[in-house]
C-alpha positions in Angstrom: 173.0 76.8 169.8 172.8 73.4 168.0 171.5 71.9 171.4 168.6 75.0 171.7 167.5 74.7 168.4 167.2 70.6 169.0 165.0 71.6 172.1 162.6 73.9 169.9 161.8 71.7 167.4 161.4 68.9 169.9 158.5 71.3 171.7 157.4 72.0 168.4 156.9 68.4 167.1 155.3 67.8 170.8 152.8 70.3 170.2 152.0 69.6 166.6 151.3 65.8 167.7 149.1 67.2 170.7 147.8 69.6 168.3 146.6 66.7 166.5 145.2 64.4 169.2 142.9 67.2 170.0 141.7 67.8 166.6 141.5 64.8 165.2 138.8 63.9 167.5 137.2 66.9 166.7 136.9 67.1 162.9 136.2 63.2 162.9 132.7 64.4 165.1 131.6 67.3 163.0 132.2 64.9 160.3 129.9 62.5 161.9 127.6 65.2 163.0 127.2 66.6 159.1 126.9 62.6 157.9 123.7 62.3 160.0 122.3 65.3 158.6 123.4 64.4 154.8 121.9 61.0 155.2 118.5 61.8 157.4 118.1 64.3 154.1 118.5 61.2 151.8 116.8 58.6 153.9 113.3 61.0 153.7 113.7 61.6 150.3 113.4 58.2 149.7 111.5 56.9 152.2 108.8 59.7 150.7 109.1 58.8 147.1 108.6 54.9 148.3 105.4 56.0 150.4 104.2 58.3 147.4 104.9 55.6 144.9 102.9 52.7 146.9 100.0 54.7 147.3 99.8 56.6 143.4 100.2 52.9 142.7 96.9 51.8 144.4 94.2 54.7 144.0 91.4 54.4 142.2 88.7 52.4 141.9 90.1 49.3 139.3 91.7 46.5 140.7 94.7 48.0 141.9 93.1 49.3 145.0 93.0 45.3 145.6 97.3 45.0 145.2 98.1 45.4 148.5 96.0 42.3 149.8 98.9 40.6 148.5 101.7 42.9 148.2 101.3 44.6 151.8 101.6 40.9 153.7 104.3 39.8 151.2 106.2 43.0 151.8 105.9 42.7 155.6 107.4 39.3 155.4 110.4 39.8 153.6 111.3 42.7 155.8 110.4 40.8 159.2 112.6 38.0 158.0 115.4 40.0 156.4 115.7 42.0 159.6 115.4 38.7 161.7 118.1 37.1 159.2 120.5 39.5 158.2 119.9 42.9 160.8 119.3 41.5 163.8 118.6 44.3 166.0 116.8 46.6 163.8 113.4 45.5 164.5 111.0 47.9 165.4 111.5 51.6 165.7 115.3 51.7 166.9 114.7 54.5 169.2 114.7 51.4 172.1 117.9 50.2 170.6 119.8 53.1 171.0 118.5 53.6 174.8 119.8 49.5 175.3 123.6 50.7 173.8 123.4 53.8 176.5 123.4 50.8 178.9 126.1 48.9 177.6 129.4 49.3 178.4 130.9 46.5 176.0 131.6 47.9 172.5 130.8 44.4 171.2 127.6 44.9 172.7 126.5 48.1 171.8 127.7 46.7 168.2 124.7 44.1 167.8 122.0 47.4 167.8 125.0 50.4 166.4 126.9 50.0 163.3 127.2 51.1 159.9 125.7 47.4 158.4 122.7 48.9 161.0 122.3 51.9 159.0 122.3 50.5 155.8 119.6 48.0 156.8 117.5 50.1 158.6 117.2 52.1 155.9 116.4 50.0 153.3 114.4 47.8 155.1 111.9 50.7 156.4 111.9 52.3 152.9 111.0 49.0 151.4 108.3 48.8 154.8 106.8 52.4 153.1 106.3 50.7 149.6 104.5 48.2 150.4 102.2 50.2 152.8 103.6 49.7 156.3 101.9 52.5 159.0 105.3 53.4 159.8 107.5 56.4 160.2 111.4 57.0 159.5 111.8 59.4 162.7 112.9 56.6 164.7 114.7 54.5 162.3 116.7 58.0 162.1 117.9 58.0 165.5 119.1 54.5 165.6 120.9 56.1 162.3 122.6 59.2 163.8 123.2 56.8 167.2 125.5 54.5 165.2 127.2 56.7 162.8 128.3 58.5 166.2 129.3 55.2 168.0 131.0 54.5 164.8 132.9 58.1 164.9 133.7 57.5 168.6 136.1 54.3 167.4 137.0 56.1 164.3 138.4 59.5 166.6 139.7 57.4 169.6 136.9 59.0 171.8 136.1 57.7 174.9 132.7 59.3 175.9 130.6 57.0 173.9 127.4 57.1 176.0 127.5 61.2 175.7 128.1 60.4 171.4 124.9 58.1 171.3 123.0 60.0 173.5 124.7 63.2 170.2 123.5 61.1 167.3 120.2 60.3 168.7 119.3 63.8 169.0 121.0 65.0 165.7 118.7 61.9 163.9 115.6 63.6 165.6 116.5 67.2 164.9 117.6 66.1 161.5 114.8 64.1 160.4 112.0 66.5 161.1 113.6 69.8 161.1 113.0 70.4 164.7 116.5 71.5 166.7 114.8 71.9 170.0 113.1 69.0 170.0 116.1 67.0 168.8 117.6 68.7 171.9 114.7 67.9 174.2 113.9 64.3 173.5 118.1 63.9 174.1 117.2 65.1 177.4 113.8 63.3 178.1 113.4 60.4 176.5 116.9 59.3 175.4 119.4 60.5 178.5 116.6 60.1 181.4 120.0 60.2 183.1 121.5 63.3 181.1 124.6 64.4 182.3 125.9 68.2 182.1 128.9 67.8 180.4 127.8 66.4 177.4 125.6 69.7 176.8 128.2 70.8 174.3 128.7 67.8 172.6 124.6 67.5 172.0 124.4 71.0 170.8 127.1 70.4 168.4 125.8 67.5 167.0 122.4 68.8 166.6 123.5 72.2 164.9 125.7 70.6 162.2 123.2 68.1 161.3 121.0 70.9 161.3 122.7 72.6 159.1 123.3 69.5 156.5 120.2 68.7 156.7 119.1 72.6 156.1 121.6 72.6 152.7 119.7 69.7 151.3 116.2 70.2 151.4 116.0 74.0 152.8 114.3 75.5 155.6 110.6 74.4 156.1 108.2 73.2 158.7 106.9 69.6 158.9 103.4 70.0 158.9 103.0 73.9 157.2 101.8 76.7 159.3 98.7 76.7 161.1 97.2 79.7 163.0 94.7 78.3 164.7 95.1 79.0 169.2 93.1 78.7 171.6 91.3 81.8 173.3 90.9 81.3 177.7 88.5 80.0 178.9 85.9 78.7 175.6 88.3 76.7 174.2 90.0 75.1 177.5 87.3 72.1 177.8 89.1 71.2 174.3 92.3 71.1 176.1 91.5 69.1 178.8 89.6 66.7 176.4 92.2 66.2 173.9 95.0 65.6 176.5 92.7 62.7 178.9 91.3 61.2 175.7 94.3 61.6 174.0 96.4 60.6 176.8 94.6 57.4 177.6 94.4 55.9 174.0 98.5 57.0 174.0 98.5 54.8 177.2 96.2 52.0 175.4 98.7 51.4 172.3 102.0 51.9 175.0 100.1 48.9 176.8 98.8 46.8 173.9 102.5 47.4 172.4 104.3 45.9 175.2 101.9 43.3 175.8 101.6 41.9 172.2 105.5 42.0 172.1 106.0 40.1 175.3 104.0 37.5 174.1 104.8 37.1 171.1 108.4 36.5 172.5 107.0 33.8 174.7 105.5 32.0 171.5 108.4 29.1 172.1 106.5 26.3 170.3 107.1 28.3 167.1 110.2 27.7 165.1 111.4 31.5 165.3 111.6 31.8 161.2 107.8 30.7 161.5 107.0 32.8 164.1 108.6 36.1 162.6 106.7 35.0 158.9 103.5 34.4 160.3 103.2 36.9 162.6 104.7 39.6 159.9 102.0 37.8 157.4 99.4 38.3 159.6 100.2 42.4 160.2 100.6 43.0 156.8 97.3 41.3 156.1 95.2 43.4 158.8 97.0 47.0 157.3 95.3 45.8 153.6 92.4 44.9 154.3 91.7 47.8 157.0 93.0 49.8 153.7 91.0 48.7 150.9 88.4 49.3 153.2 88.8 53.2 154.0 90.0 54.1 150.4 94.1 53.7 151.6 93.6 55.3 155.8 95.7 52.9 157.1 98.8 52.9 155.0 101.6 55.1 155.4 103.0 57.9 157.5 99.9 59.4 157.6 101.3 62.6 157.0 98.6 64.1 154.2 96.0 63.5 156.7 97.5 64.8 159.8 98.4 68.0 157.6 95.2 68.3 156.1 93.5 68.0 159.8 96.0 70.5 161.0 94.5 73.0 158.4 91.3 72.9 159.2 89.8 69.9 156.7 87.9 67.6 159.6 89.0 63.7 159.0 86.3 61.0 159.5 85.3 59.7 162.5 86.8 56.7 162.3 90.4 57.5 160.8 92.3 57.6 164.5 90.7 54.1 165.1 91.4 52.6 161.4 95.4 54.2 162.4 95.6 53.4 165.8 95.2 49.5 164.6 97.1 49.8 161.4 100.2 51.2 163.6 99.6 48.9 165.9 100.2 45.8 164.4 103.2 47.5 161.7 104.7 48.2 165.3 104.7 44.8 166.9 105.3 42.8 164.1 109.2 42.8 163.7 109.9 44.8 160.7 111.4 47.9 161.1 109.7 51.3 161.3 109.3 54.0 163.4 106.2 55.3 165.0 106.3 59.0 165.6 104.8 60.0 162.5 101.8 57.7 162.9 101.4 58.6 166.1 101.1 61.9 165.5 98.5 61.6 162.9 96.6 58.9 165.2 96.5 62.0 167.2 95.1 64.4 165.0 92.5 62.3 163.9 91.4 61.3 167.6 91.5 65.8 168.3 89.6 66.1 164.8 87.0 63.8 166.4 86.8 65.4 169.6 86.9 68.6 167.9 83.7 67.4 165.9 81.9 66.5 168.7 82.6 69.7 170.9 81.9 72.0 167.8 84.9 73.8 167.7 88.2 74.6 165.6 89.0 71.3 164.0 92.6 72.6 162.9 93.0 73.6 166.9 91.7 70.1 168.0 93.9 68.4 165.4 97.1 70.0 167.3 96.0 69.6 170.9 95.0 66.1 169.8 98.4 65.3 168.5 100.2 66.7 171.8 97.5 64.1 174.1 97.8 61.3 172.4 101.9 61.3 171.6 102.9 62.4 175.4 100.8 59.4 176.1 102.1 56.7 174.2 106.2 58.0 174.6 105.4 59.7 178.0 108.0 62.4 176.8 105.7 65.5 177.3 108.4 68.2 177.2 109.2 66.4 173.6 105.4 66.1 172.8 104.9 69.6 173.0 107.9 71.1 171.4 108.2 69.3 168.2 104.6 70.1 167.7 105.3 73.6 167.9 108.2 73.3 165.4 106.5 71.4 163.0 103.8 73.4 162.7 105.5 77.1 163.3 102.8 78.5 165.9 103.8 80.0 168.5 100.1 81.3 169.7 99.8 77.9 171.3 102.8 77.6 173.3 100.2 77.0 176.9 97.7 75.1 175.5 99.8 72.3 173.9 101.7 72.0 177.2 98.7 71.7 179.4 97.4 69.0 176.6 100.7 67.0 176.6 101.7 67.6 180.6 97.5 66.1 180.9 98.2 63.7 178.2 101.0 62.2 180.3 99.7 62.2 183.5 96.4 60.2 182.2 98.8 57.4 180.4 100.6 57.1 183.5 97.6 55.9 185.5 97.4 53.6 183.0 100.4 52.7 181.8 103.5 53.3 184.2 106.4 52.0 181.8 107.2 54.7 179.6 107.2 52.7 176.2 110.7 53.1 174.8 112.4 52.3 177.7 110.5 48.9 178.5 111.1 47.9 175.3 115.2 48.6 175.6 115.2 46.1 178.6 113.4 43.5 176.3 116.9 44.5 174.0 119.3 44.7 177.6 117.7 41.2 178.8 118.5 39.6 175.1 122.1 40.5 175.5 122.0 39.6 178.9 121.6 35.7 178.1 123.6 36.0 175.0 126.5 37.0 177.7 125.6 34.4 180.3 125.4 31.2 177.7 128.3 32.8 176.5 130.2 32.2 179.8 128.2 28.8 180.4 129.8 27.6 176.8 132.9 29.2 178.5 132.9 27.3 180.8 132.1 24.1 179.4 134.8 24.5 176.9 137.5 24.8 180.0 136.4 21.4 182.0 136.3 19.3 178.4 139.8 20.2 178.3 140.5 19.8 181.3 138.5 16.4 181.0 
């Protein structure tokens, strides 16, 4: 009896300590997954009151509308340089970052663009980017948020599938930070995992469900851009369509191309001292956002989110807002601080449809959203993504056909022009970066070994 009732309790205590490996594992994730929704909640918050505050702080017509000829370059120096000196890696959007870690297999590696000191940073440094005027968005920044909280999870849970986890925060960051679950499911698919792998299905779903759901506790249940019920009737308003997606597509294409061209060459700048490079260049950026600023009345700073809503409503936007935001974005995104650009984009494309929309004389709140699906398939070349998140930002459903043929056009048009998707040239800037870090690594390596063998 004594020798049976050892047995038991040894299969006992060996099912209670598999028990636990399986669990463990499990509860650290949805821990993970509810953290990314908890802090994408936070980080807009802020990031709002910082835009809201920057731009109450300059209307008018005294001489504060003149602050951000100094503030706006100041600010975008200190956050070029604080990212180049203290977050290294967190330049830019982040969306890039977390495709480079995908492609890592060296947790060391995937460390210098995925850690907790990278989530701190990246938040405060694009929040800080907001108030002082930056035409940034925190959309991005918010996936390279949810990618490293999961990375860090993975270590924390003794989890092996790390590429599956990134590939789970990125999409939780997306669904998170604009309320948009599909979406957050579909750019995982599109844009982040262009080699998505069945089995980690589950593990994305999860992921973007609890963050969901955090994210849902916070600030409730609501659609980014309000409700619009403007559609599209067949076949009046199908020239609009086909407008929106090869105009839109081909000025998506133009900043993908001016993007990755500016960047490249700015890398190649060797004669600069890098601290001068990153000040003057930032200097410079900040400089262009002001003045193009104080001289549309505040167009150029920002998310750009009032005036993609109010376009999406049916209140047409000047002429020349899409140009004054397509330069302003520009230049926020090339210039090394960090800051997403799906916001902008977004409302660079429904200022480029309002125009169309003008010029056609039709529904300006209909060429707003078509405008938006053109010109965002054609800078991420992610139409699948361009169309959905439109559709869940804006809760109509009436226009399901028409924003796919406008992103699906969108797309093809940018990728005459353009071939590299955007995102995914700039990760191999990231990949090559790490790529000589490891080789003068081994080179120093090696070195070491024959001086001491010397």
């Amino acid at each position: 009896m004594g020798r049976r009732s050892g047995q038991a309790l040894l299969r006992r205590s060996r099912s209670l300590i598999s028990g636990n490996r399986l669990w463990k594992p499990r509860l650290v994730f949805w821990a993970g997954a509810l953290a990314i929704g908890l802090i994408s909640a936070g980080f807009a918050f802020v990031a709002d009151v910082a835009q809201h505050l920057f731009i109450d702080t300059v209307s008018g017509d005294g001489w504060t509308r003149f602050l951000p000829l100094a503030l706006t370059p100041a600010g975008f120096i200190f956050c070029a340089w604080a990212a180049f000196r203290y977050v290294p890696g967190s330049q830019g959007s982040g969306i890039p970052q977390a495709i480079a870690a995908r492609h890592l297999r060296e947790d060391s590696e995937r460390g210098l663009f995925l850690s907790l000191g990278m989530v701190s940073g990246k938040i405060f440094l694009t929040v800080v980017g907001l108030l002082c005027g930056a035409s940034i968005g925190r959309e991005g920044p918010t996936v390279q948020v949810g990618a490293s909280i999961m990375l860090q999870v993975a270590r924390w849970g003794g989890m092996a599938q790390a590429r599956g986890l990134i590939l789970a925060g990125s999409a939780a960051g997306i669904a998170a930070a604009f309320n948009t679950p599909l979406a957050g499911i579909v750019f995982a698919i599109e844009e982040m995992g262009r080699s998505y792998q069945a089995r980690t299905n589950g593990v994305v779903l999860f992921a973007v469900i609890l963050a969901g759901l955090a994210s849902l506790a916070t600030v409730g249940n609501y659609t980014y851009f309000g409700v619009t019920h403007a559609s599209a009737t067949f076949p009046t308003d199908w020239i609009l369509v086909i407008a929106c997606g090869v105009v839109g597509g081909a000025f998506g294409a133009g900043f993908s191309y001016l993007t990755l061209r500016i960047t490249r060459r700015i890398r190649r700048m060797a004669a600069w001292t890098p601290t001068l490079r990153v000040i003057a260049i930032a200097g410079a950026a900040g400089l262009i956002v002001a003045i193009l600023g104080v001289a549309t009345n505040g167009m150029s700073y920002g998310t750009g989110y009032e005036q993609a809503r109010s376009a999406i409503e049916g209140e047409a936007l000047p002429w020349y807002y899409f140009g004054v935001k397509f330069i302003a974005t520009l230049v926020s995104t090339v210039c090394g601080i960090p800051g997403g650009l799906f916001a902008p984009s977004l409302s660079v494309g429904a200022g480029l449809g309002s125009t169309i929309g003008i010029i056609l004389g039709t529904d300006v709140a209909l060429a707003a959203l078509l405008g938006m699906a053109g010109y965002f398939s054609g800078v991420v070349q992610a139409p699948m993504t361009a169309f959905v998140i439109i559709l869940e930002m804006t809760g109509n459903q009436a226009n399901v056909l028409p924003l796919m043929a406008a992103a699906v056009v969108g797309h093809g048009v940018s990728r005459l022009i353009s071939p590299q998707p955007l995102y995914g040239a700039l990760s191999r800037l990231f990949i090559a970066d790490v790529l000589r870090r490891r080789r003068a690594a081994a080179q120093q390596k090696v070195e070491n070994e024959a001086g001491q063998k010397a």
